[in-house]
DRENTI-518555 format. One line per 5 residues: number of its first residue (from 1); their letters; for each residue x, y, z of N, C-alpha, C. Coordinates in nm, 2 decimals. Atoms other than C-alpha are relative to their C-alpha. Layout:
N
NUM) A) X,Y,Z,X,Y,Z,X,Y,Z; ...
***
This chain:
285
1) XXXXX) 0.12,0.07,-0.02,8.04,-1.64,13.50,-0.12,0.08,-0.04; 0.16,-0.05,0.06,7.68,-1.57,13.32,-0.12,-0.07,0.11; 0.14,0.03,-0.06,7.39,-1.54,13.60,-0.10,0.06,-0.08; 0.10,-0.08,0.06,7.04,-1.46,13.48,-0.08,-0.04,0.13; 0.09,-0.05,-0.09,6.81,-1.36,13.72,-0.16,0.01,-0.03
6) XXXXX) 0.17,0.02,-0.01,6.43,-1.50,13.70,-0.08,0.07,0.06; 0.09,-0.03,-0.08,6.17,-1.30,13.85,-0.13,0.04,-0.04; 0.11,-0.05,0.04,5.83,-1.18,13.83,-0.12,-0.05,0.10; 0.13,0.03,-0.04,5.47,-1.22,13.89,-0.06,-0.17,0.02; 0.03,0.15,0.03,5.34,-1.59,13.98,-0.16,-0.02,-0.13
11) XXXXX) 0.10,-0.02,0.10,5.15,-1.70,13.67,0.02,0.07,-0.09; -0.07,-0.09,0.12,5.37,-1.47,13.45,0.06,-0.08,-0.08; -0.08,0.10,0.13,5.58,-1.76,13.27,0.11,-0.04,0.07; -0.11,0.00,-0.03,5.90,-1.77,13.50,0.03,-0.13,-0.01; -0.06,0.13,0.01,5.90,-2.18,13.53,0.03,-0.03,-0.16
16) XXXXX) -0.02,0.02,0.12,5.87,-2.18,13.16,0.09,0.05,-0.05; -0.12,-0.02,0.00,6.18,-1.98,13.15,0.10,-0.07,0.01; -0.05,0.07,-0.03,6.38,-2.15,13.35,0.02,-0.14,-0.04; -0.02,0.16,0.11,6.31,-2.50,13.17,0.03,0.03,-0.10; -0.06,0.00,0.17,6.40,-2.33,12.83,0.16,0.07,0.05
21) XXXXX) -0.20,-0.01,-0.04,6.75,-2.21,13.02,0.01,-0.17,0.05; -0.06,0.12,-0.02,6.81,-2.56,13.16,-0.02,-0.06,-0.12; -0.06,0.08,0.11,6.77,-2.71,12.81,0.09,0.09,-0.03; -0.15,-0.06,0.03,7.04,-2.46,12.72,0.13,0.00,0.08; -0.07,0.03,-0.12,7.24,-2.61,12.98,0.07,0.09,0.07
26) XXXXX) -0.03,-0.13,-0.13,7.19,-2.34,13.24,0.03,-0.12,0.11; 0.04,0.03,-0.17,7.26,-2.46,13.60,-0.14,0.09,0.03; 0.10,-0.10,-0.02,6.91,-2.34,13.70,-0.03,-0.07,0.17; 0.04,0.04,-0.15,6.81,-2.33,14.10,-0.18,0.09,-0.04; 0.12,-0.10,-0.05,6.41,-2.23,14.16,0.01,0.07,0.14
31) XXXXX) 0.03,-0.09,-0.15,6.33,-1.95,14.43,0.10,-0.06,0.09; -0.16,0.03,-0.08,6.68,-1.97,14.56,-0.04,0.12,0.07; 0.01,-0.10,-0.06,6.67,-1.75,14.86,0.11,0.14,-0.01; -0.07,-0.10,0.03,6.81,-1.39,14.78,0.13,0.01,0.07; -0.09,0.00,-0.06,7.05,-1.41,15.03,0.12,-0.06,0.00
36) XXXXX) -0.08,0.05,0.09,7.20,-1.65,14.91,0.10,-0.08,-0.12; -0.05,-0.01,0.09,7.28,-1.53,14.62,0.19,-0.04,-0.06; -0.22,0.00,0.03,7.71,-1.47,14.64,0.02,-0.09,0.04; -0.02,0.13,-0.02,7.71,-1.78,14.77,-0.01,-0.14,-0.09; -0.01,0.06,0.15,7.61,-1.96,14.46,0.07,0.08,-0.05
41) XXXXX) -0.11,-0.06,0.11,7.78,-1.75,14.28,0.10,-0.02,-0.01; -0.14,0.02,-0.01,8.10,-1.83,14.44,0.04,-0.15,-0.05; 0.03,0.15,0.06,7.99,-2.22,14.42,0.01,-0.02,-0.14; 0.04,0.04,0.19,7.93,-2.22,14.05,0.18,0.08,-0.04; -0.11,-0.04,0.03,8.26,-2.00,13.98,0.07,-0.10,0.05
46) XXXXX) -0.12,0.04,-0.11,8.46,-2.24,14.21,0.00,-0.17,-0.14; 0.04,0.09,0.09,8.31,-2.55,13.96,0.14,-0.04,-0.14; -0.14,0.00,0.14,8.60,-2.68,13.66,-0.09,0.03,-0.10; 0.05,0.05,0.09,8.53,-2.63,13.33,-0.12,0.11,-0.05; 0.09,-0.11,0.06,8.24,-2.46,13.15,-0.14,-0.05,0.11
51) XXXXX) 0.12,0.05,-0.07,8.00,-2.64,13.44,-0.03,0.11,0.05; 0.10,-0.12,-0.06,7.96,-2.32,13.62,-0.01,0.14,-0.07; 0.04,-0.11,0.05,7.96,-2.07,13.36,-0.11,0.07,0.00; 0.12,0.00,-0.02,7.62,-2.07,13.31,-0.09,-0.04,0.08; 0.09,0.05,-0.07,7.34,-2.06,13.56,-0.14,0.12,0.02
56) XXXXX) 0.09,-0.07,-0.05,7.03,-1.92,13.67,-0.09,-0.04,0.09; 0.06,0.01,-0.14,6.79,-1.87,13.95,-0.12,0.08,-0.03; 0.12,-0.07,0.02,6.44,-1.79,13.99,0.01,0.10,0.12; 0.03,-0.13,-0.14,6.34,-1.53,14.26,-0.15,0.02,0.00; 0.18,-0.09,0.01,5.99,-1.47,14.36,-0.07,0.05,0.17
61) XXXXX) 0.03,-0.11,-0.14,5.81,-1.31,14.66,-0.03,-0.08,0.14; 0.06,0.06,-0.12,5.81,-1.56,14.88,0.16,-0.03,0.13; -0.12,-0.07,-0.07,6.17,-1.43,15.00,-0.07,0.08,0.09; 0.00,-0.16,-0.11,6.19,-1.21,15.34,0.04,0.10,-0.09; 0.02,-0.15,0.05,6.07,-0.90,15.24,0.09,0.08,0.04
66) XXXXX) -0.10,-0.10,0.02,6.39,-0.74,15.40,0.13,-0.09,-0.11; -0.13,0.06,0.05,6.63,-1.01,15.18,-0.07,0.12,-0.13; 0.00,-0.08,0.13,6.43,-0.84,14.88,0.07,0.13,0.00; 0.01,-0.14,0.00,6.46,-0.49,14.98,0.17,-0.02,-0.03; -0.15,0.01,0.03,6.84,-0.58,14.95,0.08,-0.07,-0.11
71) XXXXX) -0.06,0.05,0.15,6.88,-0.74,14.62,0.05,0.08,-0.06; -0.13,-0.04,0.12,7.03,-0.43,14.44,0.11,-0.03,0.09; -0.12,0.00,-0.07,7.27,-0.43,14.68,0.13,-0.12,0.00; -0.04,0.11,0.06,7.34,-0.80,14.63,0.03,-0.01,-0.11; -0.03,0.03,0.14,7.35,-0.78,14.30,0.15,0.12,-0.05
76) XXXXX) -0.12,-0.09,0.01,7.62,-0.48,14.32,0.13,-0.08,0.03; -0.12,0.08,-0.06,7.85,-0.77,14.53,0.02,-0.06,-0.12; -0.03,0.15,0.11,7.80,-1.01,14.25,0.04,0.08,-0.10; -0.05,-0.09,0.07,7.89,-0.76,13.99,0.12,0.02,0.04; -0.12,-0.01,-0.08,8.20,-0.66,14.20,0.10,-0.13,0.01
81) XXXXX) -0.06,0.11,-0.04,8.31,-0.99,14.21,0.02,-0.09,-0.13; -0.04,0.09,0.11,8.31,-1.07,13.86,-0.14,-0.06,-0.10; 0.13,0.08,0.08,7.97,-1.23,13.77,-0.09,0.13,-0.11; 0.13,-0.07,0.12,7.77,-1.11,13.47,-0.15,-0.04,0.03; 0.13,0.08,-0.05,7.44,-1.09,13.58,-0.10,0.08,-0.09
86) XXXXX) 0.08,-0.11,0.04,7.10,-0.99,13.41,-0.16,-0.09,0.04; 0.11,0.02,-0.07,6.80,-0.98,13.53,-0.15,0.01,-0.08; 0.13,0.05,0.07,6.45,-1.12,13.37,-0.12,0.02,0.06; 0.10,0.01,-0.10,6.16,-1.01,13.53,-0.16,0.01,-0.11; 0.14,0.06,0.05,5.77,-1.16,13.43,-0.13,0.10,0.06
91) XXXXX) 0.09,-0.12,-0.05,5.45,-0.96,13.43,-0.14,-0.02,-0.09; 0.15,0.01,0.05,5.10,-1.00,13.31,-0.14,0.06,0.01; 0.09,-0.08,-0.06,4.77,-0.80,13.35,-0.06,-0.09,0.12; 0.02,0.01,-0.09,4.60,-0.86,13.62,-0.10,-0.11,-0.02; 0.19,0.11,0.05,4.22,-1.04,13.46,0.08,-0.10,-0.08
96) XXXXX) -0.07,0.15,0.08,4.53,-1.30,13.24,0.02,-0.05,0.18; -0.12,0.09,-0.12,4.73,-1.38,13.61,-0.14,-0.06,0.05; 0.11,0.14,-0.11,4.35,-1.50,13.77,-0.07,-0.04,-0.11; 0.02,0.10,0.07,4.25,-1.64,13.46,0.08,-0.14,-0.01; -0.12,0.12,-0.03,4.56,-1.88,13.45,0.02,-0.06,0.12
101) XXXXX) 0.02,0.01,-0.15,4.52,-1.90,13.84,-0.14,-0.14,-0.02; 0.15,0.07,0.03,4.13,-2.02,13.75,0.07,-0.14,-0.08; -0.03,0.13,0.10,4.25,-2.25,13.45,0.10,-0.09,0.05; -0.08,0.08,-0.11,4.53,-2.42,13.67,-0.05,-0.04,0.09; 0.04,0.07,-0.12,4.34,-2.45,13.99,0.18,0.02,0.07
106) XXXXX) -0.14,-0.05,-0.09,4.75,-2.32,14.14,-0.06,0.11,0.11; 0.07,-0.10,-0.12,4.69,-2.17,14.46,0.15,0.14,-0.02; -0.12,-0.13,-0.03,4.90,-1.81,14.47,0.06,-0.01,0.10; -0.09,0.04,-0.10,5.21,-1.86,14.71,-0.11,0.11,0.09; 0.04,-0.07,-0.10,5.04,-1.55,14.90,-0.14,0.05,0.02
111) XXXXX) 0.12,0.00,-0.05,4.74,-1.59,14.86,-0.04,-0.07,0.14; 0.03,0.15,-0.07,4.49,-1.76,15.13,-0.16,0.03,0.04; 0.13,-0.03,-0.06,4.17,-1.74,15.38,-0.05,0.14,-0.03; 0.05,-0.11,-0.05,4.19,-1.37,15.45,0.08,0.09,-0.15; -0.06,-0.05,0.13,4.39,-1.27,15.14,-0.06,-0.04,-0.18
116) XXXXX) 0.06,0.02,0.08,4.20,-1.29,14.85,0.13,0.00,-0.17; -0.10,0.04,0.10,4.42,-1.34,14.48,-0.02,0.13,-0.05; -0.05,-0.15,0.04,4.38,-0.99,14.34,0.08,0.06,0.08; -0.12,-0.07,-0.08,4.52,-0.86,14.63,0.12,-0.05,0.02; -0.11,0.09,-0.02,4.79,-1.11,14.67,0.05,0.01,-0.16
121) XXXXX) -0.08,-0.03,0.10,4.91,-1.00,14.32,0.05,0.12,-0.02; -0.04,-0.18,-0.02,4.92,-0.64,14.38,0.12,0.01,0.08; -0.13,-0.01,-0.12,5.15,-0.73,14.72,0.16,-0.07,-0.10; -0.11,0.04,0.01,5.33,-0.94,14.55,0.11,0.07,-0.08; -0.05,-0.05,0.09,5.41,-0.70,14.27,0.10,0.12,0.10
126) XXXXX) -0.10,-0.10,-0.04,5.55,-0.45,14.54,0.11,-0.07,0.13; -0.17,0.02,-0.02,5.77,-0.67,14.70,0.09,-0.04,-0.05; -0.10,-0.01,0.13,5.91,-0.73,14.38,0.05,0.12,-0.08; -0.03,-0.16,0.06,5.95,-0.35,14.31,0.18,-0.01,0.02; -0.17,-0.01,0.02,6.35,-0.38,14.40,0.07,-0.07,-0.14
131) XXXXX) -0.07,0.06,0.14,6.41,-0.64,14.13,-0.06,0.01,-0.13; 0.03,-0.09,0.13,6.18,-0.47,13.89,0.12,0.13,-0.05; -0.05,-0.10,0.05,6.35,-0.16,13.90,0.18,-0.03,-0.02; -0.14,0.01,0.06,6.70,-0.31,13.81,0.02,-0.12,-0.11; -0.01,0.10,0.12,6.58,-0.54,13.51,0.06,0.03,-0.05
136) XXXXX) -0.06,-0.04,0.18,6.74,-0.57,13.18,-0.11,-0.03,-0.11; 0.12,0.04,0.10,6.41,-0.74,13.02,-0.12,0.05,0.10; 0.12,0.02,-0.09,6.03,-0.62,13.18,-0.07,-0.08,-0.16; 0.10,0.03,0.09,5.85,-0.88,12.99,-0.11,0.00,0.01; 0.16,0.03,-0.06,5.47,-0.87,12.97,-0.06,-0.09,-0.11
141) XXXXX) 0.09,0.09,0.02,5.31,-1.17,12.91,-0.12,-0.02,-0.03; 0.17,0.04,0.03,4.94,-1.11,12.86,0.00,-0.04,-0.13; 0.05,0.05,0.13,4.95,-1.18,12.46,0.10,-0.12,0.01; -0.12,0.12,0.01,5.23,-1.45,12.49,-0.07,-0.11,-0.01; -0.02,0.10,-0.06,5.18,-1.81,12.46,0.13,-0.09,0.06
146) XXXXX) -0.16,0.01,-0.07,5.45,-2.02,12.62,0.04,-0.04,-0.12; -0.11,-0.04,0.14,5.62,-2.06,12.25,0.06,0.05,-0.03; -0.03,-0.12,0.05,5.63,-1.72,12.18,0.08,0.02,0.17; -0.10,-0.02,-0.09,5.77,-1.73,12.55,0.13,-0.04,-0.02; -0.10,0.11,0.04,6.01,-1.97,12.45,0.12,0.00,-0.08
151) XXXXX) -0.10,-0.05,0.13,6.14,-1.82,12.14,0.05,0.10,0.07; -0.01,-0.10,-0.06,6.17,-1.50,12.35,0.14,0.01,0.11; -0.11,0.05,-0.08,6.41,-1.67,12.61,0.10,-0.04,-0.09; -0.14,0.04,0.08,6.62,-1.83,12.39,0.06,0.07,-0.10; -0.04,-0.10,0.09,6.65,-1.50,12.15,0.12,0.08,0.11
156) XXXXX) -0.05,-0.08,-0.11,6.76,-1.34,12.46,0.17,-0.06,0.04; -0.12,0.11,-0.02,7.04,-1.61,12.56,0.10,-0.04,-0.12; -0.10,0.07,0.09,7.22,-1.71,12.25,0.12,0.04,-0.02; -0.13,-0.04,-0.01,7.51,-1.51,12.30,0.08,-0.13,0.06; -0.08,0.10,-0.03,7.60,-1.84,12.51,0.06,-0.07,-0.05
161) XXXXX) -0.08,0.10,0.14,7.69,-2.04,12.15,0.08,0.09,-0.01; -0.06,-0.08,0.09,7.91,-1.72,12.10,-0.02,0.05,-0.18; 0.04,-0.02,0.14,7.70,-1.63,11.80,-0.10,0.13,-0.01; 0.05,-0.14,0.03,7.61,-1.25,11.90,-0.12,0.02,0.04; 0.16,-0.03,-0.04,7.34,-1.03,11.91,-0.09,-0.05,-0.03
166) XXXXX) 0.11,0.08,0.02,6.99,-1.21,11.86,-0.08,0.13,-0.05; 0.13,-0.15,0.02,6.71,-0.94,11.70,-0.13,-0.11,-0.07; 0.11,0.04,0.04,6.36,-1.03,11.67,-0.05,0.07,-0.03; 0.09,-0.14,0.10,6.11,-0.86,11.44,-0.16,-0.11,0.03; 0.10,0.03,-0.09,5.78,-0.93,11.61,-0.09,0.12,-0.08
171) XXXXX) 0.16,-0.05,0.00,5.44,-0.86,11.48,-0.11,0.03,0.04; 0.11,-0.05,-0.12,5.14,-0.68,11.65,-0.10,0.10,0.02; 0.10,-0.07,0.02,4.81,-0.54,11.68,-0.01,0.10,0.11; 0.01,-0.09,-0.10,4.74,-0.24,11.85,-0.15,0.02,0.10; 0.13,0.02,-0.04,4.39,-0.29,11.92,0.03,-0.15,0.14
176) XXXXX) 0.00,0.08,-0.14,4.54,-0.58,12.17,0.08,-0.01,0.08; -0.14,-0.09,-0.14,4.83,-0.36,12.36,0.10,-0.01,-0.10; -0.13,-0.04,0.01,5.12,-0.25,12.27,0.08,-0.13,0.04; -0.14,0.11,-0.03,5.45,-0.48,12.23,0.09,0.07,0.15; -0.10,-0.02,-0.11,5.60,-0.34,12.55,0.13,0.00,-0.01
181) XXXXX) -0.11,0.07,-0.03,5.88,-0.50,12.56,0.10,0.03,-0.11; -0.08,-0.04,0.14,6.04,-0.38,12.22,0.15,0.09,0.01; -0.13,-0.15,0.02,6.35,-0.15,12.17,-0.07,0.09,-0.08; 0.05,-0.09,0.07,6.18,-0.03,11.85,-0.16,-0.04,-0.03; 0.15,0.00,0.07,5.81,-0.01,11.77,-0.03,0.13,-0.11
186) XXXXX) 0.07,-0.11,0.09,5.73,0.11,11.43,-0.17,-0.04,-0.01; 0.18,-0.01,-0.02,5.36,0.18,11.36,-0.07,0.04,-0.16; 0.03,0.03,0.18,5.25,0.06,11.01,-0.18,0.02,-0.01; 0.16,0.01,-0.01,4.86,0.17,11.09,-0.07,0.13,-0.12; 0.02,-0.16,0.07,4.93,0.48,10.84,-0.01,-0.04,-0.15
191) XXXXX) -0.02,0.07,0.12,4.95,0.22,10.54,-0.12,-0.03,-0.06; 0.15,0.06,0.06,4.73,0.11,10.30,-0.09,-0.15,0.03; 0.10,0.10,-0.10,4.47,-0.17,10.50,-0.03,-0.07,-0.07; 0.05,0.11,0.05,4.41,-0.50,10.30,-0.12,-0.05,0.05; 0.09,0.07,-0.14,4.16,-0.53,10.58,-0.17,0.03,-0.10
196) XXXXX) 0.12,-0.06,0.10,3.92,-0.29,10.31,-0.03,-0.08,-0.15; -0.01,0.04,0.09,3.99,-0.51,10.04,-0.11,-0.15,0.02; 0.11,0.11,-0.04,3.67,-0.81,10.03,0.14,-0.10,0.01; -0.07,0.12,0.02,3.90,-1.08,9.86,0.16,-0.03,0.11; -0.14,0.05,-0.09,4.21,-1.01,10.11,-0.09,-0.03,0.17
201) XXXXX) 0.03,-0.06,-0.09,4.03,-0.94,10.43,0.02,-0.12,0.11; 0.00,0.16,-0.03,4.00,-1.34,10.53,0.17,-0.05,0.06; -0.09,0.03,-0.02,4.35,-1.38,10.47,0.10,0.08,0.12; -0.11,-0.06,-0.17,4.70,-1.26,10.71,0.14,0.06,-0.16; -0.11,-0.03,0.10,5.00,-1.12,10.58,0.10,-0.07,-0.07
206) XXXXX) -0.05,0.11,0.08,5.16,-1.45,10.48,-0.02,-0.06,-0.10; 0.08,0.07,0.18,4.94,-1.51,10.19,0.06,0.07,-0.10; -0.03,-0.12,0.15,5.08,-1.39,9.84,-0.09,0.11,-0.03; 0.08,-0.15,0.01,4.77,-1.19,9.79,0.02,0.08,0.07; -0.02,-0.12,-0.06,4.83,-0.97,10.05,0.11,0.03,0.00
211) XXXXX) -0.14,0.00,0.07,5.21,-0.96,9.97,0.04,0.07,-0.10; 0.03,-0.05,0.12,5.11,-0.90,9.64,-0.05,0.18,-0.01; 0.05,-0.13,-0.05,4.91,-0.59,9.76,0.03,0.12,0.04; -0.10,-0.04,-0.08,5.12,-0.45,9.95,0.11,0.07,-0.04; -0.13,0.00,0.06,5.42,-0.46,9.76,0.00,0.08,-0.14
216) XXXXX) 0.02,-0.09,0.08,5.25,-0.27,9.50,-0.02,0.17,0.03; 0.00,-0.13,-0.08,5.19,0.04,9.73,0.16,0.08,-0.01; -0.17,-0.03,-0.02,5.48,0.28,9.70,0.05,0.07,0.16; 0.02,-0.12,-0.23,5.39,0.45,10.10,0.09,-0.17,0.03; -0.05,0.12,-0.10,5.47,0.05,10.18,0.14,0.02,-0.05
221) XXXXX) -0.12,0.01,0.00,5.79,0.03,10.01,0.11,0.10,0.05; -0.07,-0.11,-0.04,5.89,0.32,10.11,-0.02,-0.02,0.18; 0.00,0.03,-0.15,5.83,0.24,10.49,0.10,-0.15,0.01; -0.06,0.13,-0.02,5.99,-0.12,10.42,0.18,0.06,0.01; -0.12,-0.03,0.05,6.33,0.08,10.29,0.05,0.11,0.12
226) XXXXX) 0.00,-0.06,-0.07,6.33,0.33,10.54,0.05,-0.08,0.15; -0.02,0.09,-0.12,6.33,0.08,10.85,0.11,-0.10,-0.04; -0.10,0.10,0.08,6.56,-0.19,10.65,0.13,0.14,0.05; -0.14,-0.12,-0.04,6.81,0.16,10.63,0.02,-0.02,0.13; -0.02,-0.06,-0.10,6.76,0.26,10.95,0.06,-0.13,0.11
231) XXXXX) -0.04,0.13,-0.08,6.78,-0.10,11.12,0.20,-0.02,-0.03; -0.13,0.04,0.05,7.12,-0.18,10.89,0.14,0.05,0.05; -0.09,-0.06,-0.08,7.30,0.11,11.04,0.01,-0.04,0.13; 0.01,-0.01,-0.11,7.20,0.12,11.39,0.04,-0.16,0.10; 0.02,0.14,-0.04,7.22,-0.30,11.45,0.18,0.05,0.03
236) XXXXX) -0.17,0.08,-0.03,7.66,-0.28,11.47,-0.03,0.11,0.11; -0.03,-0.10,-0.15,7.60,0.04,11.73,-0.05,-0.11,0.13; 0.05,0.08,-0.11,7.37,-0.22,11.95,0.12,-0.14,0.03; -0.10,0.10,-0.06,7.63,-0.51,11.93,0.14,0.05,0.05; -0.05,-0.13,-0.08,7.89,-0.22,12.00,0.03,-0.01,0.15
241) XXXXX) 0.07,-0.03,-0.14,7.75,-0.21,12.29,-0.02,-0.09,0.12; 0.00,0.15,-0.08,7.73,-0.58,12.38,-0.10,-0.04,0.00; 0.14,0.04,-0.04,7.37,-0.61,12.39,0.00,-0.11,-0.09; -0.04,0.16,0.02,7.31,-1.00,12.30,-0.16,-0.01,-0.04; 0.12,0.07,0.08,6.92,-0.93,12.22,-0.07,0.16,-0.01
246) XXXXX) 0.09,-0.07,-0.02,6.72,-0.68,12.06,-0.10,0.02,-0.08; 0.14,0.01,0.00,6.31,-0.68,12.00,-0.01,0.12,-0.10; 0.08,-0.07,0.03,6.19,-0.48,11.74,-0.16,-0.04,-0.04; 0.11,0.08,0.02,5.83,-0.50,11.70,-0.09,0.14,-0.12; 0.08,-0.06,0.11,5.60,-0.37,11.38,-0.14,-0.01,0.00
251) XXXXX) 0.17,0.03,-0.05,5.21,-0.30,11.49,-0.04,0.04,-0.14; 0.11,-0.06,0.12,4.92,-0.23,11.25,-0.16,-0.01,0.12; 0.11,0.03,-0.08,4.58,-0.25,11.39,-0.07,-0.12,0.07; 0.01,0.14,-0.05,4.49,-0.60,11.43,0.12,-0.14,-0.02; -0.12,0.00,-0.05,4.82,-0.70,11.40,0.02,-0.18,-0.14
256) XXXXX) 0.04,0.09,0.13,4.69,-0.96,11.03,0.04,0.04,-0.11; 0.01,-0.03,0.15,4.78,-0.77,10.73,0.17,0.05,0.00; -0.12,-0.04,0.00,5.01,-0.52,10.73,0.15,-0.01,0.07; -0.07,-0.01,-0.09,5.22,-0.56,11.05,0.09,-0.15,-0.03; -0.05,0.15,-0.01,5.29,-0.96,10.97,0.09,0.02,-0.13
261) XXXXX) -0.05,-0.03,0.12,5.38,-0.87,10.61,0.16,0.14,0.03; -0.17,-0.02,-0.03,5.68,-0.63,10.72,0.04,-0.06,0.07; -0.07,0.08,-0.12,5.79,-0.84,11.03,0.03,-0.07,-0.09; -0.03,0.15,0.15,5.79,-1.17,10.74,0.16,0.06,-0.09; -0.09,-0.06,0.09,5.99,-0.94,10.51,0.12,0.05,0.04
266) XXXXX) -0.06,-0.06,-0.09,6.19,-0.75,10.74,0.12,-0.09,0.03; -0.06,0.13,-0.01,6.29,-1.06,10.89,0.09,-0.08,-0.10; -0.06,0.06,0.12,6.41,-1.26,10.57,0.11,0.07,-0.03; -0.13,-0.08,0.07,6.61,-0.98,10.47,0.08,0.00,0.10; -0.16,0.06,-0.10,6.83,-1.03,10.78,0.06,-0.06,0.02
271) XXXXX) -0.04,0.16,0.02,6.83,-1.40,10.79,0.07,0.05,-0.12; -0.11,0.01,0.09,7.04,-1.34,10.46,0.14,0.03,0.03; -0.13,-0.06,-0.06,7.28,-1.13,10.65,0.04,-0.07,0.10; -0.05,0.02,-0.16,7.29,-1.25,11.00,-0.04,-0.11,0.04; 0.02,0.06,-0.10,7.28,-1.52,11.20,-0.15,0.01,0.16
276) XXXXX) 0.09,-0.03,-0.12,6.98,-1.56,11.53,-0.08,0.12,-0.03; 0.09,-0.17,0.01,6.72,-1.31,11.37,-0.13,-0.14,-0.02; 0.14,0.03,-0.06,6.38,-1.43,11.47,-0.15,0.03,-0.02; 0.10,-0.12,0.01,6.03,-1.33,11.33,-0.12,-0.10,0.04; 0.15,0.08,-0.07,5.72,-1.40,11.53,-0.12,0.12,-0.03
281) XXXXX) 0.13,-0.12,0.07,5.36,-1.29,11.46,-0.08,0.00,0.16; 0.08,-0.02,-0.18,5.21,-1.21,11.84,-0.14,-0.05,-0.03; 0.12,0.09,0.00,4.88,-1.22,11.74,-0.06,-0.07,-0.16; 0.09,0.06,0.10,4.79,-1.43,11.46,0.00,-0.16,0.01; 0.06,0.16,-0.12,4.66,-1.74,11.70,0.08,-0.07,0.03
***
């Protein structure tokens, strides 16, 4: 049996998760109490058929704070007992979670009168410190919209068609955080900048002109061939390994020119080879 384990910050993305695992016909329970856990677990295993293979469960802080403190522990039984579990946990800065708070009008589970919502994000984050520290994904959400959430779940999942590891080549400005969440971040800000060029400056790295540009540089091709090598090897060690999804992401500075233009490229040249390869541009709106 395949559990995945929802968790995170409220206002991080977790129901948006969970609705893109139930169309992938997860069994999905929300804020199922941690306790119990092995108890679904046993339920769903006990099920005919491929009904309980797949499921997942949200988790959020609104568990007894000693069930949390005991989720690795729980999660060591369910492990022991057979279940594949991995654990998803959501996260966002702090000025996105009470903007989204604001623009919803959702009241914070712990927030209230005497609890104001900054602080009621801070608590919440440390009684979710046990199922932080035994993720398999810490995603951060502040540049995400839910699409790019969306692609992100389902990159992660698709070992459930039996169709392998999933890799995404993810584009991204450095000027508006770091990809976090990456395996590999290379850092294309040492290249030649279309950004100085008048007639490109407008455009993104999808346009032919900047393509064109680019692809005349020999520092770029020589960075394109370099990472293409380096990926081509290293991709059968990660499925090796079993891993079912892995993120690389290619910054530049504002995350328009150069960084879109290898991720685009990058990308393509995998889709020829492989199956579930994924290229998203973070920030280009």
């Amino acid at each position: 049996m395949k559990l995945v384990v929802i968790s995170g910050v409220s206002g991080s993305g977790k129901s948006t998760a969970l609705h893109v695992l139930e169309d992938q016909d997860y069994y999905c329970i929300d804020n199922l109490p941690v306790g119990l856990l092995p108890q679904f677990a046993h339920k769903m295993q006990a099920l005919p058929g491929e009904i309980g293979q797949y499921a997942a469960v949200g988790i959020d802080a609104r568990n007894p704070a000693q069930d949390l403190t005991r989720f690795p522990e729980i999660l060591d039984e369910l492990k022991a007992s057979g279940v594949t579990c991995e654990i998803i946990y959501f996260d966002a800065d702090d000025e996105v979670l009470l903007k989204r708070f604001s623009e919803t009008r959702r009241k914070h589970p712990l927030s209230g009168d005497a609890i104001p919502l900054a602080e009621a994000i801070h608590h919440e984050r440390l009684l979710l410190q046990p199922i932080i520290d035994r993720a398999d994904l810490y995603a951060d959400t502040t540049q995400s919209n839910v699409h790019q959430l969306r692609d992100l779940i389902r990159g992660r999942i698709q070992e459930k068609q039996g169709s392998g590891l999933s890799i995404l080549f993810e584009s991204f400005g450095f000027k508006h955080g770091m990809a976090i969440d990456a395996d590999f971040v290379f850092d294309a800000r040492c290249l030649p900048n279309p950004h100085w060029e008048q007639q490109l400056r407008a455009l993104t790295g999808l346009d032919q002109p900047v393509a064109d540009f680019l692809q005349a540089q020999e520092v770029v091709e020589k960075f394109f061939d370099q990472i293409q090598t380096m990926m081509t090897n290293w991709i059968p060690h990660f499925e090796a390994d079993n891993r079912s999804y892995l993120p690389i992401a290619i910054g530049c500075t504002g995350g328009q020119h150069r960084s879109v233009y290898l991720a685009e490229r990058l990308g393509r040249h995998f889709q020829q080879q492989r199956d579930n390869v994924i290229i998203r541009h973070r920030d280009l709106g």
